[in-house]
C-alpha positions as CSV (number, residue, x, y, z in Angstrom):
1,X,-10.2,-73.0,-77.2
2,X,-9.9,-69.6,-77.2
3,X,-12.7,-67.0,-76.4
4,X,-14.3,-64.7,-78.9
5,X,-15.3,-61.1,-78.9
6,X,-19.1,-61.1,-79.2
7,X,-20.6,-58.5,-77.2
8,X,-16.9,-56.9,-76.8
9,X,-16.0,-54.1,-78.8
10,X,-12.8,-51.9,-77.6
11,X,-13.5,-48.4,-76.3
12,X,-10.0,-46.9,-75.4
13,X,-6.8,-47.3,-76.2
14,X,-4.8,-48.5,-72.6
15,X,-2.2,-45.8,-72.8
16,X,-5.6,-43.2,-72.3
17,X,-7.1,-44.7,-69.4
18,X,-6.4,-41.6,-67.4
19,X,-9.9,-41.0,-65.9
20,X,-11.5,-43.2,-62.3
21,X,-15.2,-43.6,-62.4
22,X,-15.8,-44.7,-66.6
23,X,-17.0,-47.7,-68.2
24,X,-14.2,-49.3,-70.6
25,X,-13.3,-51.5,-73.0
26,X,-9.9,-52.3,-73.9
27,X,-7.5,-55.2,-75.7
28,X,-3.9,-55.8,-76.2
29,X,-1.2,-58.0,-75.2
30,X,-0.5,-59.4,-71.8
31,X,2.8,-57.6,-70.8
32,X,2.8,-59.0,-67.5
33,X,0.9,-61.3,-64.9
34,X,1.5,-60.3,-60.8
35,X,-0.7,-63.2,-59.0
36,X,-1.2,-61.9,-55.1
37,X,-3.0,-65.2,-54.0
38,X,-6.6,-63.7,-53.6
39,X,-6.0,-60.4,-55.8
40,X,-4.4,-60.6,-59.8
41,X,-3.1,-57.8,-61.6
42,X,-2.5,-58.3,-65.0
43,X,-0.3,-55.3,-66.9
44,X,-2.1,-55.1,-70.5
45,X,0.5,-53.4,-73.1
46,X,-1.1,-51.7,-77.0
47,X,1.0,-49.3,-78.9
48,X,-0.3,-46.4,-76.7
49,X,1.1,-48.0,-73.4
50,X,-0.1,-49.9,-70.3
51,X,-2.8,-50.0,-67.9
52,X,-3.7,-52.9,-64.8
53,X,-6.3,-54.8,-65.1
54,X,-7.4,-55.8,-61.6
55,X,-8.8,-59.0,-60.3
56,X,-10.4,-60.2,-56.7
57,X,-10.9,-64.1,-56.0
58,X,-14.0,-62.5,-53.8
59,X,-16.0,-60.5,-56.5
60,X,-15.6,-63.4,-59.7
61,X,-14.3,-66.5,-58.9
62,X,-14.8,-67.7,-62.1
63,X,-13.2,-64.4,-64.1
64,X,-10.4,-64.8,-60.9
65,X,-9.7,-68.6,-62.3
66,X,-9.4,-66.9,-65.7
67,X,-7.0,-64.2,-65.1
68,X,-4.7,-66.7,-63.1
69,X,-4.1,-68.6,-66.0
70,X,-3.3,-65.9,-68.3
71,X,0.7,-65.7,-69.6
72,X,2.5,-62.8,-71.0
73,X,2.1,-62.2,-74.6
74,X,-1.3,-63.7,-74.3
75,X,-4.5,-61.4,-76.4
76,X,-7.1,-60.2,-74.2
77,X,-9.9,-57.6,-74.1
78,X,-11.4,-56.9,-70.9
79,X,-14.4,-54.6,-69.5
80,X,-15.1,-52.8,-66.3
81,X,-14.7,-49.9,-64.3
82,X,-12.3,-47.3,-64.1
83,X,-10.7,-47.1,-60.1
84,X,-7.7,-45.1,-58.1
85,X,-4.7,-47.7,-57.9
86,X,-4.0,-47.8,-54.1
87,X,-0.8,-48.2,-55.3
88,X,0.5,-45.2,-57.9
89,X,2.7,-45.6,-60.2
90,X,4.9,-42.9,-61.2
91,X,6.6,-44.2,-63.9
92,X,3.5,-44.5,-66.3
93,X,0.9,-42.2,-67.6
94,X,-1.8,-44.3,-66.8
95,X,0.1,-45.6,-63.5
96,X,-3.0,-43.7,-61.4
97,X,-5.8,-45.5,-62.8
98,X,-6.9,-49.4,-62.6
99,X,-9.9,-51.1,-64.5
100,X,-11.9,-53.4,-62.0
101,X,-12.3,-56.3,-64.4
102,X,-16.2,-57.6,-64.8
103,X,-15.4,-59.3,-68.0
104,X,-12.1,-61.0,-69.5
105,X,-11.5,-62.4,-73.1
106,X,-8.6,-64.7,-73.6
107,X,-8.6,-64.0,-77.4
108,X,-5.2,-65.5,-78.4
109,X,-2.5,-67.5,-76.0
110,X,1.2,-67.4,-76.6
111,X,4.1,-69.8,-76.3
112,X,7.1,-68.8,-74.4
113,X,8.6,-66.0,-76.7
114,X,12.0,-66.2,-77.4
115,X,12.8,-63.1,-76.2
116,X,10.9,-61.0,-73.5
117,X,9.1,-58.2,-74.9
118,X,10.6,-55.4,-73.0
119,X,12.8,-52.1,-74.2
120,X,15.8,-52.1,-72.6
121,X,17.1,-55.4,-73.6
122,X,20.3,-57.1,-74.9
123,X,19.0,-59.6,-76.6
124,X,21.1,-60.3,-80.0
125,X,20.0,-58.3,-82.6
126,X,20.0,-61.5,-85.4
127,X,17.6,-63.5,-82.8
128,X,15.3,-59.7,-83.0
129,X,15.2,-59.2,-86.9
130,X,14.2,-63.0,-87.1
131,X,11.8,-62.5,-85.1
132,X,10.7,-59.3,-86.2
133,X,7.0,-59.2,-85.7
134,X,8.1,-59.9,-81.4
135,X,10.4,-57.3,-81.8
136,X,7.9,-54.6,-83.0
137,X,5.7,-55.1,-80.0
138,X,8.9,-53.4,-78.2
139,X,7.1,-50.0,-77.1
140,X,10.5,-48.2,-78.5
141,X,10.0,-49.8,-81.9
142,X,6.3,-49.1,-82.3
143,X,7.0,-45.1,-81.1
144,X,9.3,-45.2,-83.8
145,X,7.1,-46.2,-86.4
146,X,5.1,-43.9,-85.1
147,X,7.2,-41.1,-85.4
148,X,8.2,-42.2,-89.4
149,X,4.1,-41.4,-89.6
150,X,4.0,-37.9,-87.9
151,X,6.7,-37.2,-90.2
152,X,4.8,-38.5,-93.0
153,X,1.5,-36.7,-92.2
154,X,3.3,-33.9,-92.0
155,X,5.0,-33.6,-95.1
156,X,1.7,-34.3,-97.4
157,X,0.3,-31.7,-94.8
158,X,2.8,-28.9,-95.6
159,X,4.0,-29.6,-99.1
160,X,-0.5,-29.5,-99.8
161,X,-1.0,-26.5,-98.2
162,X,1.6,-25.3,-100.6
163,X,0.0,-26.1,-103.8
164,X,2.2,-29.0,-104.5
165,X,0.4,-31.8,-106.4
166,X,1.0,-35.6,-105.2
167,X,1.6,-37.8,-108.4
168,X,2.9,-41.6,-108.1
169,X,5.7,-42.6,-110.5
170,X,6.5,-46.2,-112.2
171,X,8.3,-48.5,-109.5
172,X,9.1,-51.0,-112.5
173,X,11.4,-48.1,-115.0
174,X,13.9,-48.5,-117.5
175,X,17.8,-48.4,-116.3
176,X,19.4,-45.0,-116.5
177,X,23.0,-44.1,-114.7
178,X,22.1,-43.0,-111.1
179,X,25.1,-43.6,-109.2
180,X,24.2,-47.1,-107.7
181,X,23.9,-50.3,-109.2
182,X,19.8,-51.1,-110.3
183,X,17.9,-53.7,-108.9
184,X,16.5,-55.2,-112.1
185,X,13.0,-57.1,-112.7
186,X,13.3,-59.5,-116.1
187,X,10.5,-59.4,-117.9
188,X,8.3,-62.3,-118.6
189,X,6.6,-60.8,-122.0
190,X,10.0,-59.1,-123.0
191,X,12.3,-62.2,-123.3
192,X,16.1,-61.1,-122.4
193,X,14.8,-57.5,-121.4
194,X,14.8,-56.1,-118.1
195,X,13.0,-53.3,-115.8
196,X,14.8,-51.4,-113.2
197,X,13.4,-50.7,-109.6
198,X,14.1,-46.6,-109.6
199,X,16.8,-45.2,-107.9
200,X,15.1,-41.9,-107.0
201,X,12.0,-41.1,-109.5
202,X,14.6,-38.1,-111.2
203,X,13.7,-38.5,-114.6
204,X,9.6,-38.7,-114.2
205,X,9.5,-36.1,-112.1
206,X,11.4,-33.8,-114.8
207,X,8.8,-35.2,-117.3
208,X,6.2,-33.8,-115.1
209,X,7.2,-30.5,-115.1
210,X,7.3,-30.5,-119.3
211,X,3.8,-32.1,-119.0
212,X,2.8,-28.6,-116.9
213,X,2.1,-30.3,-113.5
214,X,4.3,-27.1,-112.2
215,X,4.7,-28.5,-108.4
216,X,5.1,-32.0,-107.5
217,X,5.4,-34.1,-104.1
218,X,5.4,-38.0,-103.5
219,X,6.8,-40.2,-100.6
220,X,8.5,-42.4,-102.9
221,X,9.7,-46.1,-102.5
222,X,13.5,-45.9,-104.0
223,X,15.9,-49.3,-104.3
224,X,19.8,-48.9,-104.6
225,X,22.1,-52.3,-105.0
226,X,24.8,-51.0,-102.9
227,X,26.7,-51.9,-100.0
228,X,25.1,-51.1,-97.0
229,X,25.9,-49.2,-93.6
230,X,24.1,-47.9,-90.5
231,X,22.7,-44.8,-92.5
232,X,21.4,-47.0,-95.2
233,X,19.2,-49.6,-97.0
234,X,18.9,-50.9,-99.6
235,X,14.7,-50.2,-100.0
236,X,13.8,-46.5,-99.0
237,X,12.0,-43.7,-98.7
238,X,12.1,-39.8,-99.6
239,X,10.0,-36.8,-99.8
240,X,10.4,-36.0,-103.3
241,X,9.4,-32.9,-104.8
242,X,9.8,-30.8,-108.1
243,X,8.9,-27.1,-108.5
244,X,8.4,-25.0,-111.6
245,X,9.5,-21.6,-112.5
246,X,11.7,-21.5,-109.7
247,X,15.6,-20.7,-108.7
248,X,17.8,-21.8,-106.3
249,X,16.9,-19.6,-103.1
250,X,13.1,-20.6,-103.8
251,X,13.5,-24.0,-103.5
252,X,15.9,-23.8,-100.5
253,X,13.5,-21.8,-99.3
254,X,10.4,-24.0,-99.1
255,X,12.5,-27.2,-97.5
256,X,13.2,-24.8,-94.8
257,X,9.7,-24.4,-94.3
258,X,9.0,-27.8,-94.2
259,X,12.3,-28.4,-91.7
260,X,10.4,-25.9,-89.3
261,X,7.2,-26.6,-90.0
262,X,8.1,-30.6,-89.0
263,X,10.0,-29.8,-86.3
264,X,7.5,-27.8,-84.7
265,X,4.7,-30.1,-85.8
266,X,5.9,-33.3,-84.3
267,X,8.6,-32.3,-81.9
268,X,7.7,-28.6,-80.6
269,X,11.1,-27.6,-81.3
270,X,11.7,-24.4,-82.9
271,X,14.2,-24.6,-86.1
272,X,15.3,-20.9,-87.0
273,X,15.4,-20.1,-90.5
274,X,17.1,-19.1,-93.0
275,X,19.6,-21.9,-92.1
276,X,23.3,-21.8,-92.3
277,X,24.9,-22.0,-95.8
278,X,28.5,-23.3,-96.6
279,X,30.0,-23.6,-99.9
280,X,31.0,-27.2,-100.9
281,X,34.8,-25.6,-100.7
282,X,34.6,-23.9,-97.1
283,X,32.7,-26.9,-95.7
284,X,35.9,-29.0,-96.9
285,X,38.6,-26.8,-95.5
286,X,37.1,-26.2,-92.2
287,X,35.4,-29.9,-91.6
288,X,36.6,-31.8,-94.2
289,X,33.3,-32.9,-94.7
290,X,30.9,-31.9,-97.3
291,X,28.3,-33.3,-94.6
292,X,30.0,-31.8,-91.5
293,X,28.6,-31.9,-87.8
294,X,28.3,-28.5,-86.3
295,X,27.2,-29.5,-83.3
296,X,30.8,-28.9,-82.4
297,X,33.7,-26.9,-83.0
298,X,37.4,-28.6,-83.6
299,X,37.3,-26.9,-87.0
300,X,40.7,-27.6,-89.6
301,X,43.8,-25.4,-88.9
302,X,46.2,-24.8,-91.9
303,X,49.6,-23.6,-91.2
304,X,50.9,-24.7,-93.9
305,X,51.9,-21.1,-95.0
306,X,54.9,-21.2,-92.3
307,X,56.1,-24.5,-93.1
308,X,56.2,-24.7,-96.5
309,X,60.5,-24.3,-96.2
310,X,61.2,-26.1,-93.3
311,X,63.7,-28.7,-91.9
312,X,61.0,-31.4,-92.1
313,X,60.3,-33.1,-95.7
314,X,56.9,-34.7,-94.8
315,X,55.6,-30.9,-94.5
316,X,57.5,-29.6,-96.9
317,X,56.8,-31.6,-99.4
318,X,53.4,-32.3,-99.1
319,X,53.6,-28.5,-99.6
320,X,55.7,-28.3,-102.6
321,X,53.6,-31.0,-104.3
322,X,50.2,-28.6,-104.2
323,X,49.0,-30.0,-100.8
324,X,49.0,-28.9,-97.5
325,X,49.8,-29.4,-93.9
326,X,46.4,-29.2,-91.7
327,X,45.3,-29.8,-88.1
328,X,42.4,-30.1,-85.8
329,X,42.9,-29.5,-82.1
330,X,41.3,-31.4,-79.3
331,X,41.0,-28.9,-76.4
332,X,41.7,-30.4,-72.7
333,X,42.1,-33.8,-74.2
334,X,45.7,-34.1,-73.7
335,X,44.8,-36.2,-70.4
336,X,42.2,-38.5,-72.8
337,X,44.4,-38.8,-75.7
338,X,47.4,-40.8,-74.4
339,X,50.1,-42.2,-76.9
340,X,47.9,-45.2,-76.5
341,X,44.7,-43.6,-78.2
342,X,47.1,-41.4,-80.8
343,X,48.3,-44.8,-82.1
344,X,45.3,-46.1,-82.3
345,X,44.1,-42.6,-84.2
346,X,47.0,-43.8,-86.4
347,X,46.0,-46.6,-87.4
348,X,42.5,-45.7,-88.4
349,X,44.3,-42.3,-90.4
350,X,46.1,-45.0,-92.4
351,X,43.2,-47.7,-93.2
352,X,41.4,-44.3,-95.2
353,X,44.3,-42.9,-96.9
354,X,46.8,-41.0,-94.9
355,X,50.6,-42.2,-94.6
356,X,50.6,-41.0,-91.1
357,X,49.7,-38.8,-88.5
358,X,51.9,-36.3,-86.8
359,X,51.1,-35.1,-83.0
360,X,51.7,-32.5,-80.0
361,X,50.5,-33.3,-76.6
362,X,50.6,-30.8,-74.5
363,X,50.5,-32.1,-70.9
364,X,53.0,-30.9,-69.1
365,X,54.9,-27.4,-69.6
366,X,56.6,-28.2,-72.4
367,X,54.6,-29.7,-75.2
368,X,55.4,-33.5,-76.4
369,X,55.8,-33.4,-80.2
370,X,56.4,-36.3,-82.6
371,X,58.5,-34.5,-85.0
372,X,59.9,-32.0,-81.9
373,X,63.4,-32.5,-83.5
374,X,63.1,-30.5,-87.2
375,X,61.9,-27.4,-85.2
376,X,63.3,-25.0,-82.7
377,X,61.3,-24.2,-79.6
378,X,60.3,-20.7,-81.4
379,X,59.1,-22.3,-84.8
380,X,57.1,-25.4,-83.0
381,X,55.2,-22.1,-80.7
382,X,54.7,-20.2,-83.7
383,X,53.2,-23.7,-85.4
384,X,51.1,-23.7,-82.0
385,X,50.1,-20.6,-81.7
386,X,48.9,-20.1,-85.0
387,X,46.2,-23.3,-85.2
388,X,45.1,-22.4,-81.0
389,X,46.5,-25.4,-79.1
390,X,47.4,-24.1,-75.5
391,X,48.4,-26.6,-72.9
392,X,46.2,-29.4,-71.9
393,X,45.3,-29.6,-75.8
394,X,46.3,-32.4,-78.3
395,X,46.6,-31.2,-82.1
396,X,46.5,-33.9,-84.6
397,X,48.0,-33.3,-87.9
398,X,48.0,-34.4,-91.6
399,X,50.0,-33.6,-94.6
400,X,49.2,-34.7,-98.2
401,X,47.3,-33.6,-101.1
402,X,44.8,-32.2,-99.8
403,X,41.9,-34.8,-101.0
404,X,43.4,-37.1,-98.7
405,X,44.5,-34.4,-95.8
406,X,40.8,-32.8,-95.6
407,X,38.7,-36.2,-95.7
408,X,41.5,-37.5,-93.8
409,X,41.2,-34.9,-91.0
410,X,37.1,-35.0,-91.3
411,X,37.0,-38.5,-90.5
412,X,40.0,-38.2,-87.6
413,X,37.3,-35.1,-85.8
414,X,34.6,-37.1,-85.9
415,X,36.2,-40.1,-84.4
416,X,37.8,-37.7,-81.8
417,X,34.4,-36.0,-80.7
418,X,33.3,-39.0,-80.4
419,X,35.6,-40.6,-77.8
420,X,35.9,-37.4,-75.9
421,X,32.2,-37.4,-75.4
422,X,31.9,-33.9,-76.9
423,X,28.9,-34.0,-78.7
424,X,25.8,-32.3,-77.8
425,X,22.5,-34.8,-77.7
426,X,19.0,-33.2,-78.7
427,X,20.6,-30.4,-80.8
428,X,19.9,-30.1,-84.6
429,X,22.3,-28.5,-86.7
430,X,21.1,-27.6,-90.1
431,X,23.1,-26.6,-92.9
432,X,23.0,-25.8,-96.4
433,X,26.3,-27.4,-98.5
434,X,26.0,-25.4,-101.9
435,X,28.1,-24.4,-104.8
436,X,29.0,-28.1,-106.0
437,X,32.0,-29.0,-107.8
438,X,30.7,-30.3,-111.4
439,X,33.3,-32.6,-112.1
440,X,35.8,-35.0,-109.4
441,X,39.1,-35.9,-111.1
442,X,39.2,-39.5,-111.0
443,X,43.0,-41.1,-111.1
444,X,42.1,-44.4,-112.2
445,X,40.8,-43.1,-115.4
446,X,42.8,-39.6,-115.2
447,X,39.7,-37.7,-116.5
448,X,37.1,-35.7,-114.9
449,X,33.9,-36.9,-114.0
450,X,30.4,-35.8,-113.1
451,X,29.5,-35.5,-109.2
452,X,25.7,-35.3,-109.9
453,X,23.1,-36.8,-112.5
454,X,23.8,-35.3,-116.0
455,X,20.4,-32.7,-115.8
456,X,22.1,-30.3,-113.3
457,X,22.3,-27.3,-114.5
458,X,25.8,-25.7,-114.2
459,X,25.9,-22.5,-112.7
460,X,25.8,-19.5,-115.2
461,X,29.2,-18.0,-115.3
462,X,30.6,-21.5,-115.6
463,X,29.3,-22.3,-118.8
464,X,32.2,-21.3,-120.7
465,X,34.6,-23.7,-119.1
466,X,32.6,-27.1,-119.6
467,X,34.9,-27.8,-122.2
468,X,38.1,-26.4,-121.6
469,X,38.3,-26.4,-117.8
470,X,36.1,-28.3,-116.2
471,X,37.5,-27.9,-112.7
472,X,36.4,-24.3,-112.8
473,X,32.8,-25.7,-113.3
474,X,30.4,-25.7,-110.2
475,X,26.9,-26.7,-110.0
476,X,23.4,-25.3,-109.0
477,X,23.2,-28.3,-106.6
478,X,22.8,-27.9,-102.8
479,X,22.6,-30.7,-100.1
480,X,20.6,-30.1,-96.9
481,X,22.5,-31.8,-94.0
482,X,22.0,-31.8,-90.0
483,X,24.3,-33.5,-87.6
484,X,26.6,-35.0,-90.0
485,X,24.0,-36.8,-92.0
486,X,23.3,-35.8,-95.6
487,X,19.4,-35.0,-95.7
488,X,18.5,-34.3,-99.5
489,X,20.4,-33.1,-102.3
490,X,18.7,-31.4,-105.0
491,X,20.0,-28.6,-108.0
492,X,18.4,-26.9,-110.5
493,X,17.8,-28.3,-113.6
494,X,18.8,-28.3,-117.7
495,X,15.7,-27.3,-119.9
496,X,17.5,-26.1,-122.4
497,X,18.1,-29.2,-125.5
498,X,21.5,-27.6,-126.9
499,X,23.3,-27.0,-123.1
500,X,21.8,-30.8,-122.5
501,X,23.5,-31.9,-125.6
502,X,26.9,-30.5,-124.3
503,X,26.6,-31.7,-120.8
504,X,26.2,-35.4,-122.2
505,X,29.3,-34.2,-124.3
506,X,31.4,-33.5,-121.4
507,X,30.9,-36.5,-119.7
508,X,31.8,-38.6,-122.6
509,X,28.7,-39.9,-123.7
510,X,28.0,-41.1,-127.5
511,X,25.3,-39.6,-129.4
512,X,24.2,-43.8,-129.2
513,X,24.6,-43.8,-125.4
514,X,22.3,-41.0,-125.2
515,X,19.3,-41.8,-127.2
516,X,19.7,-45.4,-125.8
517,X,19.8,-44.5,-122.2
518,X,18.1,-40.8,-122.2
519,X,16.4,-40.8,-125.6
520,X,12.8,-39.9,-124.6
521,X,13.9,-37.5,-122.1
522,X,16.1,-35.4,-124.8
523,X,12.8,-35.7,-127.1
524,X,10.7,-34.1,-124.6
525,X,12.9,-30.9,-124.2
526,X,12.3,-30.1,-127.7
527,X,8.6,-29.1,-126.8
528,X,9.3,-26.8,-124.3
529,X,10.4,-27.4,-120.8
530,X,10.2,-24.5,-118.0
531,X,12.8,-23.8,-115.9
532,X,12.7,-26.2,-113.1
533,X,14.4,-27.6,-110.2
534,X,13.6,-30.0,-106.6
535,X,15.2,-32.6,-104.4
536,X,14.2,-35.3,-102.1
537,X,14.8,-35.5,-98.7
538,X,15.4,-39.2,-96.7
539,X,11.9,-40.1,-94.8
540,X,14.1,-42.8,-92.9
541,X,17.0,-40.8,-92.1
542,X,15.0,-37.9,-90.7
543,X,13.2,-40.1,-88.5
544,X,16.5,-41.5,-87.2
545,X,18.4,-38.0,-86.5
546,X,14.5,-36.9,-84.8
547,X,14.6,-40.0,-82.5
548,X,18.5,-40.1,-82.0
549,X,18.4,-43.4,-83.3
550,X,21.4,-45.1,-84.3
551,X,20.1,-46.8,-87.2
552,X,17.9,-47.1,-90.0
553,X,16.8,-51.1,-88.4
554,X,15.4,-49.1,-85.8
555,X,13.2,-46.9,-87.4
556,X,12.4,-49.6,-90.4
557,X,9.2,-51.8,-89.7
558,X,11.1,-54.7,-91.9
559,X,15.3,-53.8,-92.3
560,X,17.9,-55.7,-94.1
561,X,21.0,-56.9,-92.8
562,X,24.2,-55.3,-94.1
563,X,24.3,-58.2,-96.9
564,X,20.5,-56.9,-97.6
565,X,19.1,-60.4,-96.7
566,X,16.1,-60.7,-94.5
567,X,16.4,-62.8,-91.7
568,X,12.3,-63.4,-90.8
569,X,11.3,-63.9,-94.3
570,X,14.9,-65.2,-95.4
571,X,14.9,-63.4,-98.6
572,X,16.1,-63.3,-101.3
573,X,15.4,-67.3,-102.2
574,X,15.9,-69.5,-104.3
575,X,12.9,-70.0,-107.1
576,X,11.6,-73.0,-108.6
577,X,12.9,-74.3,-112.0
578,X,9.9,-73.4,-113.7
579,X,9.9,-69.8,-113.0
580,X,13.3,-69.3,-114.4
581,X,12.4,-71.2,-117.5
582,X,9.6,-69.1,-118.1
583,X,12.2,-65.8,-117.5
584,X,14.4,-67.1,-120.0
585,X,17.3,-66.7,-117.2
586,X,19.9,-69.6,-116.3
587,X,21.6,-69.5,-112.8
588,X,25.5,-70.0,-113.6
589,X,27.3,-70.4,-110.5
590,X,29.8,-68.2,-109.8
591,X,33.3,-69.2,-108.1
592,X,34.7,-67.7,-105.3
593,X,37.5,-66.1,-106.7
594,X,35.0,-64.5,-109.0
């Protein structure tokens, strides 16, 4: 039977059990048991860290007889005297100090865990999410959760101190277009209806500004059905705010506050502002990213000026048909990049879009080029020369429209960097994308389409086009980014009923669709709306590019798998007969060809 606390009550955390000579109190979980014969030590582990307990067979023989038959992962609390460790360890804050047990607690025992509870482990990571609640007890995990706090804290701390008012927004909505599928909720009073979890709380937060709320902030809980990846879950949260009465620099503005404020706050590091800006167009032509990583250089080279007539109809073509030739050069890889790796490199170019990828490796004095044969030695140097690969360099190029050549040649730099070991740890690189395209041409459906929600607000100057040329149409929208990961995107907003009218127009909407799906939100611009505008940034994804995590499951207390099941809890489950009945909802079983 285990002991109980009575008398007990826990004084200091173990992790700040720094000082010899004090009376303490502590409790946590056994992390592990070193029996001596005559002397115990038992290494107790809480989220702040670790401390020895110490035992002697010649001071307590009964508390000795107790310690020896605790087990690691048992509960204990323990009380006694703070002492020098005669021997120090280095590795440990608290690695100087002891506690001289006088009384032990066995609040809890464990069975054999199915994992050890350790950090550096290689334990499969199914057997860990099942097992979540072990898993946590890692001292990595709980310093991450720990960390998505700070930043947390933070946040209300800054955006409060700036006047911003935090409002919660429905979690249960109707379903509007947001770019993702909805997770819907069927409503038991409402037979055949159905609630949406929100996709980002875009439309309330606008509706706050009408109702005169003028600056708003929330940590809000958002839920896309989409597929998922290492940068993404399904359930999440941002830092979502909404200012009144404001432009574009003013908002960009205060979220680079924030950026420094956090970074200082939680991390001590200095982040210099104003931040970099690139327009959505030069962030494509020299990463091919409009989320590049800065951390390092390899920027996109386009020559195809001087081959647009030559000898070689993969460049000249791609040049005559309004693309481009483009390359990015590896410097002193040419030793790395073997033919080996460049056919690998090919293969990957031609699973996202490219018909192939064209190379010079130059190893030895003269350059090894894979289409060496349409150029003389003076037009393959000029080619050189004019995109900076010298010898020892590889350059690796595309040619195609260029919606395929500059994602194309993106993707190919990252996956370079990455196997030449090139890119700097414990850096940030922040960067304002700005200057949106409004509308993506879409070839399945040859028309244009929007890039954003339908409330941002075109830029001025652009008006006139929305209509008549809408490739000529660019946004007030701006995405924060840092190391290759999107942050937040945000844009200014439409206020004005008529121009929101025409924007619905433009993207093909019916005068039905929009009072079905927008209806209240139109309404409330006829009362007066000021000129407003926010974003939100990703809690989770912050917290992973602070930690240098390498995913989201690291820095989420409960994560999905990439099918967004739950291994521990097993969700989602079936549900009894009766529940569905009561929904009005019928389970029809869908074939696998479906």
């Amino acid at each position: 039977m285990a002991d109980n606390m009575n008398g007990l009550k826990r004084t200091i955390y173990c992790g700040e059990v720094l000082k010899e000579g004090v009376e303490v109190t502590v409790g946590g979980f056994v992390q592990k048991v070193r029996n001596l014969g005559n002397l115990i030590f038992i290494d107790l582990r809480d989220k702040t860290g670790i401390v020895q307990l110490a035992f002697n067979d010649e001071t307590d023989r009964e508390l000795f007889k107790k310690a020896s038959t605790c087990h690691m992962e048992y509960v204990l609390m323990a009380h006694g005297t703070t002492a020098v460790r005669s021997s120090i360890n280095h590795d440990i804050p608290t690695g100087r100090i002891e506690i001289i047990v006088d009384d032990l607690r066995i609040l809890a025992k464990s069975h054999t865990t199915p994992f050890e509870i350790q950090n550096d482990t290689k334990v499969n990571e199914e057997l860990r999410l099942k097992y979540r609640y072990l898993d946590l007890r890692r001292p990595v995990l709980q310093q991450n959760l720990i960390m998505r706090h700070k930043i947390a804290k933070a946040a209300r701390e800054y955006f409060y101190k700036n006047d911003f008012t935090e409002i919660e927004t429905p979690m249960m909505m109707k379903s509007t277009p947001e770019g993702a599928r909805d997770y819907l909720i069927p409503s038991r009073v409402h037979n055949g209806k159905f609630y949406a979890l929100p996709q980002s709380p875009q439309i309330y937060k606008q509706l706050l500004m009408i109702a005169g709320m003028d600056r708003y902030i929330q940590l809000a809980r958002c839920f896309r059905d989409e597929d998922l990846r290492a940068d993404r879950q399904p359930e999440f949260t941002q830092i979502d705010l909404e200012m009144s009465f404001v432009d574009v620099e003013d908002i960009l503005a205060m979220t680079e506050g924030f950026i420094s404020y956090l970074y200082k706050d939680v991390l001590d590091v200095d982040i210099p502002t104003p931040l970099p800006r690139l327009s959505y167009t030069e962030a494509m032509n020299r990463y091919g990213s409009d989320k590049p990583d800065t951390r390092f250089e390899m920027e996109i080279q386009d020559f195809s000026d001087i081959v647009a007539d030559c000898g070689f109809g993969v460049f000249a073509d791609a040049v005559k048909n309004g693309g481009s030739v483009r390359a990015i050069v590896a410097k002193n890889s040419a030793s790395v990049l073997t033919r080996k790796e460049i056919d690998k490199l090919t293969e990957m170019v031609r699973g996202i879009g490219a018909k192939g990828l064209a190379f010079v490796r130059w190893v030895d004095e003269k350059p090894a080029c894979s289409f060496a044969k349409f150029f003389s030695e003076e037009e393959l140097m000029a080619i050189l020369n004019k995109i900076g690969c010298e010898k020892g360099d590889t350059a690796l190029i595309i040619a195609d429209k260029n919606k395929i050549t500059l994602p194309v040649l993106g993707a190919l730099r990252l996956a370079v960097a990455k196997k030449l070991d090139i890119i700097p740890k414990d850096k940030f690189n922040f960067l304002w994308i700005t200057e949106f395209p409004f509308f993506e041409y879409d070839d399945e459906t040859n028309s244009y389409v929007a890039m954003h929600h339908p409330f941002t607000m075109p830029n001025d100057e652009c008006l006139q086009y929305l209509e008549t040329a809408p490739e000529k149409v660019y946004a007030k929208a701006f995405d924060l980014v840092v190391n290759g990961i999107e942050l937040s995107s945000g844009s200014i907003r439409i206020t004005d009923y008529e121009l929101q009218q025409k924007m619905f127009k433009a993207l093909g909407l019916s005068d039905e669709e929009i009072e079905a799906k927008f209806g209240f939100l139109v309404e409330a611009y006829k009362y007066g709306a000021p000129p407003h505008g926010g974003l939100g940034i990703g809690l989770d994804r912050l917290a992973m590019v602070m930690l240098g995590a390498e995913s989201l499951r690291d820095i989420t207390a409960f994560p999905k798998l990439q099918n967004a099941s739950e291994l521990m809890s097993e969700c989602p489950a079936s549900v009894d007969q009766e529940s569905l009945d009561v929904l009005g909802i019928k389970i029809v079983e869908k074939n696998d060809e479906e």
